[in-house]
C-alpha positions in Angstrom: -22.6 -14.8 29.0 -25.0 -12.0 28.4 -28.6 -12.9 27.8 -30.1 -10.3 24.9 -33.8 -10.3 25.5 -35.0 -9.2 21.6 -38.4 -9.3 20.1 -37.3 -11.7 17.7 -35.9 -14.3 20.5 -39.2 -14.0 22.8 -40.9 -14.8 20.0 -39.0 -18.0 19.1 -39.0 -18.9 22.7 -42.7 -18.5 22.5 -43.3 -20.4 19.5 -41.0 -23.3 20.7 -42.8 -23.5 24.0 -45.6 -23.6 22.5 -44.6 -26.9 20.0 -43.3 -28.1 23.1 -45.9 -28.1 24.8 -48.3 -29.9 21.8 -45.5 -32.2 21.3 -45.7 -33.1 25.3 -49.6 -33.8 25.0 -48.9 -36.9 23.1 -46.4 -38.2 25.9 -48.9 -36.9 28.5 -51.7 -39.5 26.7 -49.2 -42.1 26.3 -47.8 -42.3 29.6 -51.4 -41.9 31.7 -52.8 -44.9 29.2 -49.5 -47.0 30.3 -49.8 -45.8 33.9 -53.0 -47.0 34.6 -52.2 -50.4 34.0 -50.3 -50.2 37.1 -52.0 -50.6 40.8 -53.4 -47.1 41.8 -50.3 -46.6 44.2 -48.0 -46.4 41.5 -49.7 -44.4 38.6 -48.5 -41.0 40.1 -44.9 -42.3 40.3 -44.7 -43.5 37.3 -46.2 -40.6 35.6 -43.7 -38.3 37.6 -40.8 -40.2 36.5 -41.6 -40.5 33.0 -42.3 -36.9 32.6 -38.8 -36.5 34.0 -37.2 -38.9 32.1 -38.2 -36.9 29.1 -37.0 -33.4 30.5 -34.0 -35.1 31.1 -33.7 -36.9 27.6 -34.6 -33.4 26.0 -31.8 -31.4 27.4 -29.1 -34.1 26.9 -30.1 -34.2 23.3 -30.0 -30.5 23.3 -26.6 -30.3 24.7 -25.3 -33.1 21.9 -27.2 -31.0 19.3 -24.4 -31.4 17.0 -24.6 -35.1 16.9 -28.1 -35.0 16.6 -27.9 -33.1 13.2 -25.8 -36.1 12.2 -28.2 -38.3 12.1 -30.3 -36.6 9.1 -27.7 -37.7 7.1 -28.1 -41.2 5.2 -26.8 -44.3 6.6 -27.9 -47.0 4.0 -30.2 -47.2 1.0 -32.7 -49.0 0.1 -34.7 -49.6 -3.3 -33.1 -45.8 -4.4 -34.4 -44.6 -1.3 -31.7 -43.2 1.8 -32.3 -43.8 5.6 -30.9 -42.2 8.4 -30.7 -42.8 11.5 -33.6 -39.5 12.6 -36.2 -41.6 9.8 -35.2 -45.5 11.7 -35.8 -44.0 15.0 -38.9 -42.6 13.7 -39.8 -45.7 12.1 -39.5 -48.4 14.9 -41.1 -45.9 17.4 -43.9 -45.0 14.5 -44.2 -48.6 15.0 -44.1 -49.6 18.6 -47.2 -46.6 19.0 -49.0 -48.1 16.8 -48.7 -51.7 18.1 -49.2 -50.5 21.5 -52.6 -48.6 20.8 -53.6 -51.3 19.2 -53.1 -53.8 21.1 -54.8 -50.9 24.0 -57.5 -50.8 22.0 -58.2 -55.1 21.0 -57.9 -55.2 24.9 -60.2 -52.6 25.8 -63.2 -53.9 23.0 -62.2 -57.7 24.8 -63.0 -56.9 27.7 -60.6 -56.7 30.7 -61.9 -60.7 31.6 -61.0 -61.7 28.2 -57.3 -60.2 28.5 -56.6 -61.9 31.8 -58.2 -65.4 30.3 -55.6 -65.7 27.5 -52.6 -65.4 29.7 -51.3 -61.4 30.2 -49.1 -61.1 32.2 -49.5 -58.4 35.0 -47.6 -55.2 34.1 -44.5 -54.0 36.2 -43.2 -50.8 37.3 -39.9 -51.5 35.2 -41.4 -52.0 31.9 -44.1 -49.3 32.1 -41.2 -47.0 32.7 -39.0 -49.2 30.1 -41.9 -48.0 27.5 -42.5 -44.6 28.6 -38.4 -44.1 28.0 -39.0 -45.4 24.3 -41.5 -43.1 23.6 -39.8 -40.3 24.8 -36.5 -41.3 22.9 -38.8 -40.7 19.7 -40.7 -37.6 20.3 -37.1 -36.2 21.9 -35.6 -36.4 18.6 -38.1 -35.1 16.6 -38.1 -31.9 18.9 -34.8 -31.3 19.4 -34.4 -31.4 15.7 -36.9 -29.0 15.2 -36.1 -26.7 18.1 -32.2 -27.1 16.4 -33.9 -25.1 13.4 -36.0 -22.6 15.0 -33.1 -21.3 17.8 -29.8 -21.0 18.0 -29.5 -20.3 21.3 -28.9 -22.9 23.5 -30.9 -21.9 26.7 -34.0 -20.7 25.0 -34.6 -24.3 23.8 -33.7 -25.6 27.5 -35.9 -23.0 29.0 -38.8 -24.1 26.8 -38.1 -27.8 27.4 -38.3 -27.4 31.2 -40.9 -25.0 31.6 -42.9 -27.5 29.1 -42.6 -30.5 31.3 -43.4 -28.6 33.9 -46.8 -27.5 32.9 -47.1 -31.4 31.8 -46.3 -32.3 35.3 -49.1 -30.5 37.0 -51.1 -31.4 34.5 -50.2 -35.3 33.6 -52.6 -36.4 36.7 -55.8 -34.5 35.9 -55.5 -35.7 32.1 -54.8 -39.4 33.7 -57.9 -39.3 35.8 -60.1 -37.9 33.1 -58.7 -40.6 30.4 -59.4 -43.1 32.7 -62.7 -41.9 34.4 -64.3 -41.7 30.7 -63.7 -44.8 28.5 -65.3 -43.4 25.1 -62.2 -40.2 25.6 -59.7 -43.1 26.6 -60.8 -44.7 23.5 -60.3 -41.6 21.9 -56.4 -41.4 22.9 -56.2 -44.3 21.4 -56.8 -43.8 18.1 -54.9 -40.8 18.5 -51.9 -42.7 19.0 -52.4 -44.9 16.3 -52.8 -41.9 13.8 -49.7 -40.1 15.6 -47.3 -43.4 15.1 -48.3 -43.6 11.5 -47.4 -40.0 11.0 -44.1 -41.0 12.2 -44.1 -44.1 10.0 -44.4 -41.8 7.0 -41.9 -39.4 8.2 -39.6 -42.0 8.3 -39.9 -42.8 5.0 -39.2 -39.2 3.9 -43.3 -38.5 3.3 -44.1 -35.1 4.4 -47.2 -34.6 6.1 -48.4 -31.0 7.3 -48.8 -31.5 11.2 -52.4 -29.5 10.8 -53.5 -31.7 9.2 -53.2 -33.8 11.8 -53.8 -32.0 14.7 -56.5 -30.1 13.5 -58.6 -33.3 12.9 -57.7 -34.0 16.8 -58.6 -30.9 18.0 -62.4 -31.4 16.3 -62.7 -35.0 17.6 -61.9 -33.7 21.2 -64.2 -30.9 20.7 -66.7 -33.3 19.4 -66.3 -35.4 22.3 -66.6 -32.8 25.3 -70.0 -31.6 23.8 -70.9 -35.4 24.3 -69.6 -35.6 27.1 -71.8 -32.2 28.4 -74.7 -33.5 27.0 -74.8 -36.9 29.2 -73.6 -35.2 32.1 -77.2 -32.8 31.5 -79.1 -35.7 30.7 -77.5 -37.2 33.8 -78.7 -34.4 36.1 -82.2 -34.2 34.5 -83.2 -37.4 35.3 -81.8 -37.4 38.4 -84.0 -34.1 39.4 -87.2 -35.9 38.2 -89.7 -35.8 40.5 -91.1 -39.7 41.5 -94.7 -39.9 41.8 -95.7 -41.3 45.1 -97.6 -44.9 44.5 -101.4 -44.6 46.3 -102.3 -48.0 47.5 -105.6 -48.2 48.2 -106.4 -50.5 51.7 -107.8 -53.9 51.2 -110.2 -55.6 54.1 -110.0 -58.9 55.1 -112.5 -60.9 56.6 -112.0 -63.2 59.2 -111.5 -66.2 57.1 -108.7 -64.3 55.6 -110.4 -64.0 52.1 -110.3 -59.9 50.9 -113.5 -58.4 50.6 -114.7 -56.8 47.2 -111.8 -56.4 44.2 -108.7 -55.1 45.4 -108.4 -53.6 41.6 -111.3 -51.5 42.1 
């Protein structure tokens, strides 16, 4: 098979990589807010194999592209409004991101004391990944869908897909550490999520909503936020350059008797 580099296909690839990677940002937040609920010595794993899950996911759904167009079209109806099986996906996972940030969020304003007093369970391995495969399931579909309608070549959208979750990859641990090292950002995420799963919600039910208008409102609160976040870290560094004043204590005599002599306020 010969691969005909033109303008118009670089571009495409370009463009898809680039909705790739956006797309990948959201499972990048969702999986490091899932990993860190596990012990330290399995966050990397778990972020690793849920990126990789995803890849995987991706390129299956790309090679079954045909079956994935299928499910645009209606399965049932329901008060004059058609469902198919692309807007129930969307739907249950619009609804599983919500009730996941949400419940990240109740837990986090709680307290971590008050979570473990009302009976949580700790988090395993299996079900953080269990999650993270859900999530991925959702945002796969939507992507392939859309890469389906951008491209018609097949290994322009698998290149972009790989060369996505790779830069997620080497990326997924420094995001992790800073979600987690800064609670008002992690916070943030959160919201985030909540905002992202009720755009899927609304897609579902066949409501168009221009993605700008969602990401751009992101992009301002995280711009927002790292000016904070500079502003205590200088605040930080001025106080800590301070100089102290040195405390002058002035000598007070005793007399034998052990009573001091003249006012020690003087």
């Amino acid at each position: 098979m010969e691969l005909a580099l033109t303008p118009e296909l670089l571009v495409a690839f370009a463009t898809l990589l680039v909705l790739e990677i956006v797309l990948g940002i959201d499972n990048v937040v969702f999986i490091s807010i899932l990993a860190g609920k596990l012990p330290p010595e399995q966050q990397n794993r778990a972020r690793i194999v849920g990126l990789s899950l995803a890849m995987f996911l991706r390129i299956g759904l790309l090679f079954a592209a045909s079956w994935v167009i299928t499910l645009t079209a209606d399965v049932f109806e329901l008060f004059g409004m058609g469902f198919s099986g692309k807007d129930m996906i969307l739907i249950l996972g619009g609804l599983f991101l919500v009730y996941k940030a949400v419940t990240e969020i109740h837990e986090r304003l709680e307290g971590e004391e008050g979570h473990a007093s009302s009976g949580g369970k700790a988090v395993t391995f299996g079900a953080v990944i269990a999650q993270i495969l859900l999530v991925d399931l959702v945002f796969s579909i939507d992507s392939v869908i859309t890469a389906v309608g951008m491209v018609d070549e097949l290994w322009v959208m698998v290149a972009a897909v790989v060369i996505a979750v790779v830069i997620m990859l080497f990326s997924a641990k420094a995001v992790s550490d800073f979600v987690n090292r800064h609670p008002t950002v992690k916070m943030l995420a959160l919201a985030f999520l909540v905002l992202i799963g009720a755009m899927l919600i609304a897609e579902g039910f066949e409501v168009k909503i221009d993605k700008a208008l969602i990401y751009g409102p992101i992009a301002f609160a995280i711009g927002v936020e790292m000016l904070n976040l500079a502003a205590r870290r200088r605040a930080a560094k001025r106080r800590n350059a301070a100089p102290v004043e040195p405390v002058h204590l002035r000598p007070v005599l005793v007399k034998e008797t052990g009573e001091p002599v003249g006012d020690p306020k003087q």
